[in-house]
Structures are given as C-alpha cells and as structure tokens.
C-alpha positions in Angstrom: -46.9 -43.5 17.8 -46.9 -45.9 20.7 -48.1 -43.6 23.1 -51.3 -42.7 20.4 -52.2 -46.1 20.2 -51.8 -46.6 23.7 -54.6 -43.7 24.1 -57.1 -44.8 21.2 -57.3 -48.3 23.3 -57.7 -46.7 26.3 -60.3 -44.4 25.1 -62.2 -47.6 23.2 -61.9 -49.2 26.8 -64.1 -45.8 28.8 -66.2 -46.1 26.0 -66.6 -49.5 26.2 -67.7 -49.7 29.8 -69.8 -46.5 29.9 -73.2 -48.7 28.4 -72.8 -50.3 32.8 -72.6 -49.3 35.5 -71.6 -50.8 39.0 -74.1 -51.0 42.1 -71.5 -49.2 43.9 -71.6 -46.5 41.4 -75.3 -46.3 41.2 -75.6 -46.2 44.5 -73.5 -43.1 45.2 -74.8 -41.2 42.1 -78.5 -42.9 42.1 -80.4 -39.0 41.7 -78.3 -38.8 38.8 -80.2 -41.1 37.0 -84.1 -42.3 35.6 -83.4 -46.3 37.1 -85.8 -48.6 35.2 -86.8 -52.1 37.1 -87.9 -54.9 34.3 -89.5 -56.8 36.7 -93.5 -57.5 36.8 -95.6 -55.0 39.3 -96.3 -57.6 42.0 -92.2 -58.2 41.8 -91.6 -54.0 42.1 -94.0 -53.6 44.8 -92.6 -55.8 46.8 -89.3 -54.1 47.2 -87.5 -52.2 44.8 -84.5 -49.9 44.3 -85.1 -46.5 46.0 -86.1 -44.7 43.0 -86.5 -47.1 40.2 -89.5 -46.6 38.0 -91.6 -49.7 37.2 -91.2 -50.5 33.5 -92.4 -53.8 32.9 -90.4 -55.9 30.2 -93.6 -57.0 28.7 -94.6 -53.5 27.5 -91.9 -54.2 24.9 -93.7 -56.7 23.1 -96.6 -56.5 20.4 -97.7 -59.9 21.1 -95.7 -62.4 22.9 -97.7 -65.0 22.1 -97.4 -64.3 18.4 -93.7 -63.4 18.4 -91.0 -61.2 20.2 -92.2 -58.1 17.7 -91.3 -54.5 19.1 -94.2 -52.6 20.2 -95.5 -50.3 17.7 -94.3 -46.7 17.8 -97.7 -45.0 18.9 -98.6 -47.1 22.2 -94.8 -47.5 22.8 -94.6 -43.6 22.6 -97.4 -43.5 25.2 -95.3 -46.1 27.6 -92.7 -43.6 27.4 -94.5 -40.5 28.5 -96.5 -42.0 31.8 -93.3 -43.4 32.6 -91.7 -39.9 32.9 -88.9 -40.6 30.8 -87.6 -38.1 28.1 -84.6 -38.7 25.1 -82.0 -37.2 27.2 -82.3 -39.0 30.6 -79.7 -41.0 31.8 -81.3 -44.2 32.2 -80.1 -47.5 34.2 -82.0 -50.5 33.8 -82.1 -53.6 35.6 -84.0 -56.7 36.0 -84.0 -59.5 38.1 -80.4 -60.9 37.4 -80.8 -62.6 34.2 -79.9 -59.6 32.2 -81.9 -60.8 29.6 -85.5 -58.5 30.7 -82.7 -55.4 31.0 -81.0 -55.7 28.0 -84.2 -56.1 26.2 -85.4 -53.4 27.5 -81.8 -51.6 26.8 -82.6 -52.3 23.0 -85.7 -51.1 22.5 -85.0 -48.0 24.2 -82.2 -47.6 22.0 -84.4 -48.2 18.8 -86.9 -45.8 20.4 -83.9 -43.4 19.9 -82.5 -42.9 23.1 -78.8 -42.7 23.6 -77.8 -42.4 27.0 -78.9 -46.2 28.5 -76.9 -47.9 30.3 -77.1 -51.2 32.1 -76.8 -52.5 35.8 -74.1 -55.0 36.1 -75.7 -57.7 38.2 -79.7 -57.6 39.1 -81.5 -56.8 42.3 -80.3 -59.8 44.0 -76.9 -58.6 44.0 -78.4 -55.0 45.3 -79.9 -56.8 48.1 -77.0 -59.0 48.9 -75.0 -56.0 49.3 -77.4 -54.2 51.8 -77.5 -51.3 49.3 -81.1 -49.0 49.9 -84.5 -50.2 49.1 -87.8 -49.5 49.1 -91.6 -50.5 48.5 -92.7 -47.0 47.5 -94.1 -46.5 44.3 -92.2 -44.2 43.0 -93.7 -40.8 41.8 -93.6 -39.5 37.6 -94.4 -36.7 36.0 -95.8 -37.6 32.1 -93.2 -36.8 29.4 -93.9 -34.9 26.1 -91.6 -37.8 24.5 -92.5 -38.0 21.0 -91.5 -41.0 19.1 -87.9 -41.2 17.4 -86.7 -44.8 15.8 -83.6 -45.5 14.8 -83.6 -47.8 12.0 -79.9 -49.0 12.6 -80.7 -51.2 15.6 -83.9 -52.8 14.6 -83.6 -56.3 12.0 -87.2 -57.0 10.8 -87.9 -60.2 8.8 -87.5 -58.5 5.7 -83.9 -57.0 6.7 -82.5 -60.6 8.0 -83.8 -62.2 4.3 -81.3 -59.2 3.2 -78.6 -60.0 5.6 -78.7 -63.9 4.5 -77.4 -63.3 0.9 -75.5 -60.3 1.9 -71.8 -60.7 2.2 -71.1 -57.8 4.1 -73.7 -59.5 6.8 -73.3 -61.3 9.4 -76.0 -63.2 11.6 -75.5 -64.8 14.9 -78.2 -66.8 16.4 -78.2 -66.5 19.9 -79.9 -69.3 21.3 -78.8 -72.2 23.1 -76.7 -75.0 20.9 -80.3 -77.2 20.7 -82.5 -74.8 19.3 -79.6 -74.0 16.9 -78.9 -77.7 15.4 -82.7 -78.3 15.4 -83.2 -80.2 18.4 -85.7 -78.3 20.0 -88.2 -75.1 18.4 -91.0 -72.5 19.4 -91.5 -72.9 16.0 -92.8 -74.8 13.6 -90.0 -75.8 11.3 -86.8 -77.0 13.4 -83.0 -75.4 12.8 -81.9 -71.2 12.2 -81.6 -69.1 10.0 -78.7 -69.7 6.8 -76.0 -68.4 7.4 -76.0 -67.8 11.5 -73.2 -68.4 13.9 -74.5 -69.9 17.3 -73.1 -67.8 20.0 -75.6 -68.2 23.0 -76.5 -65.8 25.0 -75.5 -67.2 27.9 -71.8 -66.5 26.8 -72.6 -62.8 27.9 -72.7 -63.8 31.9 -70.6 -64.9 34.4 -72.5 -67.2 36.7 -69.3 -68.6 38.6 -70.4 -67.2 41.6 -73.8 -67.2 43.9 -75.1 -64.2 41.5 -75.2 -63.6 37.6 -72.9 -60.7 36.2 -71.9 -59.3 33.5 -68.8 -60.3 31.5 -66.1 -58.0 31.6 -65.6 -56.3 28.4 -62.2 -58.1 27.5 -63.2 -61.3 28.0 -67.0 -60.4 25.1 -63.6 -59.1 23.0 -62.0 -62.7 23.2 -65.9 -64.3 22.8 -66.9 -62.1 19.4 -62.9 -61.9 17.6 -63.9 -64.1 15.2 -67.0 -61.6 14.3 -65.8 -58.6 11.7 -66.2 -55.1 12.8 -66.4 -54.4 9.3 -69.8 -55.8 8.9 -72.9 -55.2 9.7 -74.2 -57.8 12.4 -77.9 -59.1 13.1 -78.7 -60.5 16.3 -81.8 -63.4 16.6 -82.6 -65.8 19.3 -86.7 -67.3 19.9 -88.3 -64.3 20.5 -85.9 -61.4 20.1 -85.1 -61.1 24.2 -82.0 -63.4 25.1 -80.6 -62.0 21.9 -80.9 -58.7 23.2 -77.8 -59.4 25.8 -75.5 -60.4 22.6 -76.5 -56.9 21.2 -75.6 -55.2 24.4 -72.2 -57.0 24.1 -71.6 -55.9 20.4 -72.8 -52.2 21.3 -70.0 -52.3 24.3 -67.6 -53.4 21.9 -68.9 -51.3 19.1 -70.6 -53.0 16.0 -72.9 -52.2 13.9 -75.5 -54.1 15.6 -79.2 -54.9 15.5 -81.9 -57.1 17.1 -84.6 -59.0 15.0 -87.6 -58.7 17.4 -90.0 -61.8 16.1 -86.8 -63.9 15.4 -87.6 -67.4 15.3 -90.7 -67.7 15.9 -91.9 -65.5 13.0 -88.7 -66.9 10.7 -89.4 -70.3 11.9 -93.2 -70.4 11.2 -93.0 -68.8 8.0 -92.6 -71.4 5.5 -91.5 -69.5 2.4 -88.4 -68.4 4.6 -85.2 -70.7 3.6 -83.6 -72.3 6.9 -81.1 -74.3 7.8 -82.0 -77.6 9.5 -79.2 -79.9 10.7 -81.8 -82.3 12.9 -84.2 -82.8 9.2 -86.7 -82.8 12.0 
C-alpha cells in the first residue's frame, strides 16, 4: 500500500510539472516545439528566441479598453491559422518575464481547446542572461486549417461567476493585489470584489528573490492553495482577466477544476445590478 501511494504522488508530481518547461530543456529540444513570444512586434523584432512565433498578447482581447473579454471565436480562429498553429502542437509560451502575458495567453489557448501548452519558466531575460540562442529573424509559418474548438470548462463569463457566488460547491478567488481587493483602489466604477472571493494575488505565483522572475515550484503553489478544496469547482478573476490567468496556471499544475473570468472586474465592477462586496464603502 505504501509503495502505491508512493507512486500516485510521484505520478501527480510528472504531471504536475509537465504544464513548464525549463530553458535548459527548451533549448536542447527547441524543434520539438511551436514557441510562442507574448511580447509586442517592435519587442520580437528586436531579438527573439530562435524560432518563436510572434503572438502578441493583445490578440487575446475583444476590447481592452472595454474589459479583459476573450476574443470571439471567429477572428480568434483566424489568429490561430496565420499563426501556423494546429490543436496538437506542442506549444511553449513565453513573455517578457512577468508571466502574466504567457499565462494569459496559456489560457486562452486552452479555452480555444488546445491541450498540449506548456509554459516557460522564467521570460526572455532569463534566456538572454543565460547566453542561450537568439535571433531577429521573423520566423517563417505556414497558415493552419485550425477550426475553432472551446472548451467551456476553463472559461467563467459574468453570468457563470453570479452562479459561482451562491453556489456552495464554488469557490472564487480574486487575484488582484490586497488594495484592489479591500476597495482601496478600482478600474472600475464601484470599489471592493466580488461576494464570496478569497484574495490570493497573483503575485504569490512568482519567485522574484533573485535578479529575474520565476516560476514557483509546484510544492511551494501546493502549500499557497491547501486551504482551496479540490472538490470544488474554482473561478479565477483579477481587473481584466490577465494577472488572474497565472493563479489559473497554478491550479491547472496542481489540478483543479479551474476557470478564468475574462472581463473580471471591470465588467463585474461597472455593472451596477451585480452584488459586491465593498470593505472601503468608497
């Protein structure tokens, strides 16, 4: 019986770490993957690694000016294609070393239904500081024949989370910094979260001790999340459904049943027939 259990953990563990990967790793296996860089044009061009595909962060969004909403499925579906990916790539994805571009990227590829994504642990600063291969050559795509999939599972819309609040089996954790969560501070209108959200910031995700940001190691997002239920379903929020995005790469390491409200507050928070909570009574 001891030995079992000793397997099952070990095999949660591989599991667990297969949604990263290490720049060593990438490095040595790099044809092996479709590598996605977050990061604007002008920021690609300039030096990039060799390989990567330019995939912008902002093609994720409807309207950023409106709210973090997912980009609809026909213009995303085009994205897609003249970015030469298809549903059974291996993808990497990495951004500038805030994690927050790459996992929100990481999400909505996920909700655009593919399931082999996985995420670089530390960004292209961390590529350069290690003298790993570069380049400022466009890199070359043939047009996919992706047609759009979505899985439901791992997008929250507005009408979900209102669900979710009176929903015992539920749980919602607002990712954004302590301020924003006691009502000091809003991109929205109204001041506070949503009832019934835990504040577990973002930030929690990434190791900044050292010169560059990183990824937590899986053990230590266990110790961060025990007090979260694996028996319930968990929605994920911050300001405009991007920060959030790194808590829901945590959960999906550590396997919930995740998913990512893309307007979050700013569409929750200016809708004033939604019930909030608002500590500050600003």
């Amino acid at each position: 019986m001891k030995t079992l259990i000793v397997l099952l953990l070990l095999l949660f563990t591989l599991n667990a770490s297969s949604l990263r990967i290490s720049a060593q790793t990438l490095n040595q296996d790099v044809l092996k993957y479709k590598i996605l860089d977050t990061r604007s044009l002008k920021d690609y061009q300039a030096g990039h690694i060799h390989g990567a595909i330019n995939f912008d962060v902002a093609q994720t969004y409807s309207n950023m000016e409106l709210n973090g909403k997912l980009t609809d499925p026909l213009e995303m579906q085009n994205i897609i294609q003249l970015a030469g990916l298809n549903i059974e790539d291996n993808v990497v994805i990495y951004d500038n070393g805030s994690f927050f571009d790459a996992a929100r990227l990481f999400w909505a590829l996920e909700v655009y239904g593919f399931t082999n994504v996985k995420l670089l642990t530390a960004g292209y600063k961390q590529w350069l500081q290690k003298g790993l291969k570069t380049t400022t050559k466009v890199t070359s795509v043939v047009q996919s024949d992706y047609i759009t999939v979505i899985n439901n599972k791992r997008l929250a819309t507005k009408f979900s989370t209102q669900i979710a609040t009176k929903n015992p089996n539920h749980i919602i954790i607002d990712a954004r910094p302590i301020k924003a969560y006691i009502g000091k501070v809003s991109v929205a209108q109204r001041f506070g979260h949503i009832p019934k959200a835990t504040n577990i910031p973002a930030s929690h995700n990434i190791d900044k001790s050292s010169n560059i940001s990183i990824l937590k190691d899986v053990e230590i997002l266990k110790d961060i999340y025990k007090n979260i239920s694996k028996d319930k379903k968990v929605v994920i929020y911050c300001a405009l459904g991007k920060i959030s995005a790194t808590n829901y790469f945590a959960l999906r390491e550590l396997d919930y049943d995740v998913s990512n409200y893309d307007a979050s507050w700013k569409e929750w928070g200016n809708d004033l027939k939604l019930p909030i909570v608002n500590p500050s009574q600003k």
